[in-house]
C-alpha positions, 0 to 999 in steps of 0.5 A: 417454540412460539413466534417469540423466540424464532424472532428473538433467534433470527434478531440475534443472529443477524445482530451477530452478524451485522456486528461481525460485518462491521468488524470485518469491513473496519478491519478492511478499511485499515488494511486499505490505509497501511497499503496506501502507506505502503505504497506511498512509501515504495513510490518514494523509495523510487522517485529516490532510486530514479535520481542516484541513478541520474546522478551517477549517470552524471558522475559517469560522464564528468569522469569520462570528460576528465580522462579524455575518454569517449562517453559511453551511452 
């Protein structure tokens, strides 16, 4: 083998490489965006949660001001 080819070998494989890199870090990039989507939405899912748990607490103690009954805390 001559200098050429070794060169030629060593340009292809780190081009296949650079290539592959960029790939993969492509495919990272979006996992990054679907997880912060993903996140958003169980923030959401949440923050909903949060407030029927408020409201119910609410409903509880209106029932317990309409029956007369001590209210429970």
């Amino acid at each position: 083998m001559d200098r050429g080819q070794i060169i030629t070998i060593i340009f292809g494989i780190a081009g296949f490489m650079g290539i592959f890199m960029f790939l993969i870090n492509k495919r990272i990039d979006s996992l990054e965006k679907r997880f912060d989507d993903v996140n958003r939405r169980f923030d959401d899912v949440n923050r909903r949660l949060d407030k029927i748990e408020e409201d119910i607490r609410e409903i509880r103690q209106l029932i317990y001001k309409s029956l007369g009954e001590p209210a429970k805390k």
